[in-house]
C-alpha positions as CSV (number, residue, x, y, z in Angstrom):
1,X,-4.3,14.3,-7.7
2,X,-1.1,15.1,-5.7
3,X,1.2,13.5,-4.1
4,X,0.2,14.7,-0.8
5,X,-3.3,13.8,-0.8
6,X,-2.7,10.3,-0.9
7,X,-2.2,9.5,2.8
8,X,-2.8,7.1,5.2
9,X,-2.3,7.5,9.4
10,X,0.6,5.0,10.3
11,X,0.4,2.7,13.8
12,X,1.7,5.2,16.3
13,X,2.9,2.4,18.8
14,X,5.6,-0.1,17.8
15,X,4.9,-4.2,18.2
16,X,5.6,-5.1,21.3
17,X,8.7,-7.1,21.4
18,X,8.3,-10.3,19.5
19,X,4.7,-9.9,19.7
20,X,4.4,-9.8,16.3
21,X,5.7,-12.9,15.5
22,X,4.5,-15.2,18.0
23,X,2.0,-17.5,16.8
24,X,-1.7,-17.1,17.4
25,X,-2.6,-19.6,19.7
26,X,-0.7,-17.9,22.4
27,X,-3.2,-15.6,22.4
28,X,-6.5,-16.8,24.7
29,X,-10.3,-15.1,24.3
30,X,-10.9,-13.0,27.8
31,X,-7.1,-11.7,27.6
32,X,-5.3,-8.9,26.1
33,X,-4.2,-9.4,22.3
34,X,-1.5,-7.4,20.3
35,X,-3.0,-6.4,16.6
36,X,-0.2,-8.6,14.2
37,X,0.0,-8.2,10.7
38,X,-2.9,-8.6,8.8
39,X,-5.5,-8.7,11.2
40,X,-9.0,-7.6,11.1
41,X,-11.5,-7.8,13.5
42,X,-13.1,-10.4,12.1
43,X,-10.4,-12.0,12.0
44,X,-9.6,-12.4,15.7
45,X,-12.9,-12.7,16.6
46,X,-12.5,-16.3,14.3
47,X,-9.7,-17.3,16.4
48,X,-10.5,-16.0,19.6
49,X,-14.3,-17.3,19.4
50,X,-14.7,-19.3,16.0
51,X,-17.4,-17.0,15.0
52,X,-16.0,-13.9,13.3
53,X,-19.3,-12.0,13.6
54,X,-18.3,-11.3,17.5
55,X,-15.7,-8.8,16.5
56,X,-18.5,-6.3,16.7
57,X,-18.2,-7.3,20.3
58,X,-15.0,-6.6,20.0
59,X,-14.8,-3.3,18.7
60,X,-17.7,-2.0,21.5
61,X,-15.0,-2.9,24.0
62,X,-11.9,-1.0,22.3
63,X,-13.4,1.8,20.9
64,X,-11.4,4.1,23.2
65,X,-8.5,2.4,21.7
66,X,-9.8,1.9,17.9
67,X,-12.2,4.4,17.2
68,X,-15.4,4.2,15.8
69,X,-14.3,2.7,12.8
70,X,-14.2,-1.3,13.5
71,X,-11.3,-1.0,10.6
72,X,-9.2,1.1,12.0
73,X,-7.2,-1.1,14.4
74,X,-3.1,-1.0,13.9
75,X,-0.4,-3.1,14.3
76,X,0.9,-2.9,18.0
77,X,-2.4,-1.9,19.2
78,X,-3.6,-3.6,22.6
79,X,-6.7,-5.2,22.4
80,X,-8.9,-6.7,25.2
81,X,-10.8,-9.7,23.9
82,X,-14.0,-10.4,26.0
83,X,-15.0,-13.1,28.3
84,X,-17.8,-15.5,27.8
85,X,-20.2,-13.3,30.0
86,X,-19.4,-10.3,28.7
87,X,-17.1,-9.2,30.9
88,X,-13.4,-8.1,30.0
89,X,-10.1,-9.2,31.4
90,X,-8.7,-7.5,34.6
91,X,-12.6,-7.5,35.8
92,X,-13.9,-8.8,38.7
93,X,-16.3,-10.5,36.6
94,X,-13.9,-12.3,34.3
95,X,-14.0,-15.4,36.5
96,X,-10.5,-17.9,35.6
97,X,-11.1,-21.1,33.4
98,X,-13.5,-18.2,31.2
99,X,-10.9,-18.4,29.0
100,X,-10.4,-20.5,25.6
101,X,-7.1,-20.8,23.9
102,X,-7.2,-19.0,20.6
103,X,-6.6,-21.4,18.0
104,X,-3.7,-21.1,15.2
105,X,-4.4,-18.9,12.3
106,X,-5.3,-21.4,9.2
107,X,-2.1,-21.7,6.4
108,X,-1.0,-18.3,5.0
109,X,-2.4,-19.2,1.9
110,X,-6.1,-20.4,2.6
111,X,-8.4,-17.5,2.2
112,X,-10.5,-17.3,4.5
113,X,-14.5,-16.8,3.9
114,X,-15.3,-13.8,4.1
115,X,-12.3,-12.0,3.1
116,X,-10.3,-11.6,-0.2
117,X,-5.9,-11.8,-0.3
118,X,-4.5,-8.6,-1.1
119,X,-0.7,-8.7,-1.4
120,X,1.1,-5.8,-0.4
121,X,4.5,-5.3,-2.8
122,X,7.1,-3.0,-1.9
123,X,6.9,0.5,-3.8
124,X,7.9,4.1,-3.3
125,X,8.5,5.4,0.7
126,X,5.7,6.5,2.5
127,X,3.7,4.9,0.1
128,X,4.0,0.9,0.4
129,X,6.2,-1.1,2.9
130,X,5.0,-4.3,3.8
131,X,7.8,-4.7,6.3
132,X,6.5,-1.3,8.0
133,X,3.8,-1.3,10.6
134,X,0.3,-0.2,8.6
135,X,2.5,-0.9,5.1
136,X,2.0,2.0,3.9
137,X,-0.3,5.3,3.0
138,X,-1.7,3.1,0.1
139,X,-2.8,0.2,1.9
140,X,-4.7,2.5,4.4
141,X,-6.5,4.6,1.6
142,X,-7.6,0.8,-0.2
143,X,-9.0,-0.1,3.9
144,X,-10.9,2.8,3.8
145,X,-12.4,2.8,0.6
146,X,-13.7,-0.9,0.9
147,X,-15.0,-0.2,4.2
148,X,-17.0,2.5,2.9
149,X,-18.7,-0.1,0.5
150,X,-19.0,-2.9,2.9
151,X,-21.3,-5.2,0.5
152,X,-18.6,-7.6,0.1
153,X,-15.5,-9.8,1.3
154,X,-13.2,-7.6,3.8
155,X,-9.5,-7.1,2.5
156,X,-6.6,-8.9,4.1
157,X,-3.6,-7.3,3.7
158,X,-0.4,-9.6,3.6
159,X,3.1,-9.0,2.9
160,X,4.1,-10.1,-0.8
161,X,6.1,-12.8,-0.6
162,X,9.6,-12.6,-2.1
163,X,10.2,-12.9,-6.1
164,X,6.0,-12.2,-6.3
165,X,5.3,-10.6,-9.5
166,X,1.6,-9.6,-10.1
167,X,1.4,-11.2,-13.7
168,X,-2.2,-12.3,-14.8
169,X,-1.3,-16.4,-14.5
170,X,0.2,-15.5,-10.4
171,X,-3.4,-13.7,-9.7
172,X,-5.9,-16.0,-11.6
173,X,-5.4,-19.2,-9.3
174,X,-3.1,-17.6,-6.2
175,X,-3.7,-17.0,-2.7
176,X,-3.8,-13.4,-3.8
177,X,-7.2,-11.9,-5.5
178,X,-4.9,-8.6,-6.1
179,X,-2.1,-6.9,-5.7
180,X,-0.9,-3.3,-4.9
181,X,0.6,-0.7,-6.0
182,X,1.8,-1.6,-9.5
183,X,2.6,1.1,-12.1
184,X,-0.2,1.1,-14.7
185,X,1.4,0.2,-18.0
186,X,0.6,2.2,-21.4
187,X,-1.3,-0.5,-23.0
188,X,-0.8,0.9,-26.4
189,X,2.5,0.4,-26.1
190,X,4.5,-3.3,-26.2
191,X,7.0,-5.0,-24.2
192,X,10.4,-6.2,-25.9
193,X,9.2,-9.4,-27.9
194,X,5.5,-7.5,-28.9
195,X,4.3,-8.7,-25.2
196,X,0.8,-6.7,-24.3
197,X,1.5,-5.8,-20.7
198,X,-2.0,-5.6,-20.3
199,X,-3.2,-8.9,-20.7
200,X,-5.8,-10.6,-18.8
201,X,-5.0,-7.8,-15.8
202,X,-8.0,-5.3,-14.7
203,X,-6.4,-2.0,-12.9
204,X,-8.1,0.0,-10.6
205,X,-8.4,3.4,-10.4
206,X,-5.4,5.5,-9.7
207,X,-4.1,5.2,-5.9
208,X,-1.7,7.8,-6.6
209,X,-0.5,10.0,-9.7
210,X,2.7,11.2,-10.7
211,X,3.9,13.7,-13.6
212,X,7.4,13.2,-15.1
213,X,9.1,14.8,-17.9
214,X,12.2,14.8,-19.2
215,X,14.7,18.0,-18.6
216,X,17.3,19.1,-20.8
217,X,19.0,22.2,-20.3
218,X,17.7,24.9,-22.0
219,X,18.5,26.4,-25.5
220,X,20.6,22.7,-26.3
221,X,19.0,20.4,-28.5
222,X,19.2,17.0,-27.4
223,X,18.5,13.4,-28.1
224,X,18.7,11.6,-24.6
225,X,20.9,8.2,-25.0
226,X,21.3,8.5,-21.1
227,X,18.8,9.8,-18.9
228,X,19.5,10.7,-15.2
229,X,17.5,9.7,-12.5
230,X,17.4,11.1,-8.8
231,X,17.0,8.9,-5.5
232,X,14.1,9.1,-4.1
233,X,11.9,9.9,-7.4
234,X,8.7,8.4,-7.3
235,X,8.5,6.6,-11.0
236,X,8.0,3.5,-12.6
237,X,10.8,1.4,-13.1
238,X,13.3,2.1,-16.1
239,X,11.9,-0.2,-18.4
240,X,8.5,0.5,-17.9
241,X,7.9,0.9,-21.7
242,X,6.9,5.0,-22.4
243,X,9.1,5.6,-19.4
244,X,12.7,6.8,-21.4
245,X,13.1,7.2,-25.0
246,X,13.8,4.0,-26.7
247,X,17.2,3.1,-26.6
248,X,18.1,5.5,-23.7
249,X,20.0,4.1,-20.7
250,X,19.1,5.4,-16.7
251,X,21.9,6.9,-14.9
252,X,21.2,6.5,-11.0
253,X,22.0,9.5,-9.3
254,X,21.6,10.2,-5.3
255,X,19.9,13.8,-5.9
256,X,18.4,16.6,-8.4
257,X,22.3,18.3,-7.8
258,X,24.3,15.1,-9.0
259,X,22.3,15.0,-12.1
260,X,22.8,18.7,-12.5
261,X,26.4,17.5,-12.7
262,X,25.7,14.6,-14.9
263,X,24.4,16.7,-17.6
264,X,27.0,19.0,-17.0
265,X,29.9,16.2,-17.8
266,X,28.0,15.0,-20.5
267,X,27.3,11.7,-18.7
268,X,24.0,12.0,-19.1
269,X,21.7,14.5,-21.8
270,X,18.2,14.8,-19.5
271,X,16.9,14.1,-16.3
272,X,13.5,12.4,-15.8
273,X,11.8,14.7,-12.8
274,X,8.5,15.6,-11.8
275,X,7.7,19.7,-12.3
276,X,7.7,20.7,-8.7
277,X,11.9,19.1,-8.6
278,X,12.6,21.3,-11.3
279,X,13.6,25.2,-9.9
280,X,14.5,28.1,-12.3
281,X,17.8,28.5,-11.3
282,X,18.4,24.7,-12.7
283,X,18.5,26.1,-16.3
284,X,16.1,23.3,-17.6
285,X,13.1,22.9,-19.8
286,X,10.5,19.8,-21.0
287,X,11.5,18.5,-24.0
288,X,8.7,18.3,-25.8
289,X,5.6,14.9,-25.6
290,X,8.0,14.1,-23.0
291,X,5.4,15.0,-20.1
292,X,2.7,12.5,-18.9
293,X,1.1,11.1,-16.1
294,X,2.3,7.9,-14.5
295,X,-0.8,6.0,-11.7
296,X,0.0,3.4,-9.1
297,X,-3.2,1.0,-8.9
298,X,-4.3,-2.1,-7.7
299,X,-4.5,-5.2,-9.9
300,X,-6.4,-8.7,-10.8
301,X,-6.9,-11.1,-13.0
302,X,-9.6,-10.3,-15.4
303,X,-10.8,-13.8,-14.9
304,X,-11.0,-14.0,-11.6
305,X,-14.7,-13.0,-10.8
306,X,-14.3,-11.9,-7.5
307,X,-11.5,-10.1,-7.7
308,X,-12.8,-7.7,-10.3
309,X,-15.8,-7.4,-8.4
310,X,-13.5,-5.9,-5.5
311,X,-11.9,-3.4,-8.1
312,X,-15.3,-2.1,-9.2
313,X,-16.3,-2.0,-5.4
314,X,-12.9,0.2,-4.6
315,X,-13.4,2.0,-7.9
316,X,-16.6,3.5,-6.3
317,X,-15.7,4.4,-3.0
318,X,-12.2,5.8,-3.5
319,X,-13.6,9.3,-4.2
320,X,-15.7,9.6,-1.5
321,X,-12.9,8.6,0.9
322,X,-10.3,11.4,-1.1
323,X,-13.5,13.8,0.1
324,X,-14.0,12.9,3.9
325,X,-13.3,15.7,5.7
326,X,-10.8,13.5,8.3
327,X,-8.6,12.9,5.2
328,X,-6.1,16.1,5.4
329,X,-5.5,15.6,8.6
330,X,-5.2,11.7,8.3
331,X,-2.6,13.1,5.6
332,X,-0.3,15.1,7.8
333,X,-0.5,12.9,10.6
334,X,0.9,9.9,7.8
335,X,3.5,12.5,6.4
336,X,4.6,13.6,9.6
337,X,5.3,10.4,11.2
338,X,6.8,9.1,8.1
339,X,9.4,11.9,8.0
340,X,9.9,11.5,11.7
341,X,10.8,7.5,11.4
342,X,13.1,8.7,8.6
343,X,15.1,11.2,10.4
344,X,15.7,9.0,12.8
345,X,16.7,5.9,10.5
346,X,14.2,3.9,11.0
């Protein structure tokens, strides 16, 4: 599928200042609570009440503010927790000493029951940034499609952690089940020292697709030792193996126009682009098997029962969710907001 149906509708409010970092027991049952990082409802409702099966109690007092989708809280969202009787805070009812103090979120890396670790690695803008609120149009498609099959352990979604690579021996025993987005390797084809990139890792199906070909210009026959490649081009890292011809070096360039130049001063013989980069006026033509389809997908380890488990259950569902009629506009709500944050540098 395109680009643009892949989507995902980013937190429209910003965490409050230092809200998202302060630590969880700050936060009390019968008070207001600012959605962090990775929370769920069930979640909360764990800390705020020890019993994570009251976020349903949660979600009946925020649906003005969430929706009617108990999943769809964001980061920065304002959340009012209720009282022991029912009541909420701010209520004449919400009598003080109601409250409980919320107690601190277990270590980042216990699991919690119920739930299953889903790191969240940086990839291509708007798609995935963990450092973003929402992380990305990715991580919001992956929500929907598990909560549209339900009959199993909620996702938490958690920022990667630095140097994480999503290699079969990190997800088999890990605090992450699986990982996303990673660029689904050819796994006819071999890694420098005959490595099978696709060992002991099941993939999903794709999140997103991209077609790339190389460009040459026309009526010059070429053999790419240098291939040019724009900013902002989503593709799978240069030595992705299929990616370039073997042997052929990437030239970085900042735009479609400096590669233009680049094959113009010989410093480069093709440019790796997708179709809809490439404009008549550029002079250019596929050379030829060099067009194919690249996915971003989420990973586990093939051992790791649950975790496949969770791929077949987002296998199933992600086509119903590409279908809901709320998606296009959940689309250009993502898009637009994305290319609004980016005008303005953020």
């Amino acid at each position: 599928m395109r680009a643009g149906a892949w989507a995902m509708i980013l937190a429209a409010a910003a965490v409050l200042a230092g809200g998202g970092d302060r630590p969880a027991a700050a936060q009390q049952a019968c008070a207001e609570y600012t959605v962090r990082p990775g929370d769920t409802l069930r979640r909360i409702a764990r800390r705020a009440y020890g019993d994570e099966e009251r976020f349903r109690a949660i979600h009946d007092a925020n649906r003005a503010v969430i929706g009617p989708r108990p999943g769809a809280i964001e980061i920065g969202m304002v959340l009012r927790l209720p009282c022991a009787d029912g009541s909420l805070p701010g209520t004449d009812a919400a009598a003080p000493g109601d409250s409980a103090p919320m107690p601190a979120d277990a270590p980042a890396d216990a699991e919690a029951p119920g739930t299953i670790g889903i790191a969240v690695m940086a990839g291509p803008a708007p798609l995935a940034n963990p450092a973003q609120p929402g992380m990305g149009l990715l991580v919001e498609l992956v929500a929907r499609a598990f909560e549209a099959a339900p009959s199993g352990p909620a996702p938490e979604f958690v920022a990667a952690p630095d140097g994480f690579v999503a290699t079969a021996p990190a997800l088999a025993g890990g605090p992450f089940a699986i990982a996303l987005p990673a660029w689904q390797p050819d796994c006819r084809a071999r890694r420098a020292g005959g490595e099978d990139p696709c060992r002991g890792l099941v993939f999903s199906a794709p999140l997103h697709e991209v077609e790339l070909a190389l460009y040459a210009p026309r009526g010059r026959r070429v053999r790419p030792g240098a291939v040019c490649m724009p900013a902002g081009l989503i593709a799978p890292p240069p030595d992705m193996p299929g990616l370039l011809p073997e042997g052929a070096a990437a030239v970085p360039a900042p735009d479609m126009a400096a590669c233009l130049d680049a094959l113009a001063g010989g410093r480069a013989q093709a440019v790796l682009a997708s179709p809809d980069q490439v404009a008549p006026q550029h002079g250019l033509r596929p050379l030829p098997r060099s067009r194919r389809r690249w996915a971003l997908v989420a990973v586990a380890a093939e051992d790791r029962a649950e975790a496949v488990a969770a791929i077949a259950r987002l296998d199933r569902a992600l086509r119903d969710v590409l279908r809901g009629e709320d998606w296009p506009a959940a689309v250009a709500a993502a898009l637009s907001l994305w290319r609004q944050r980016r005008g303005e540098g953020g």
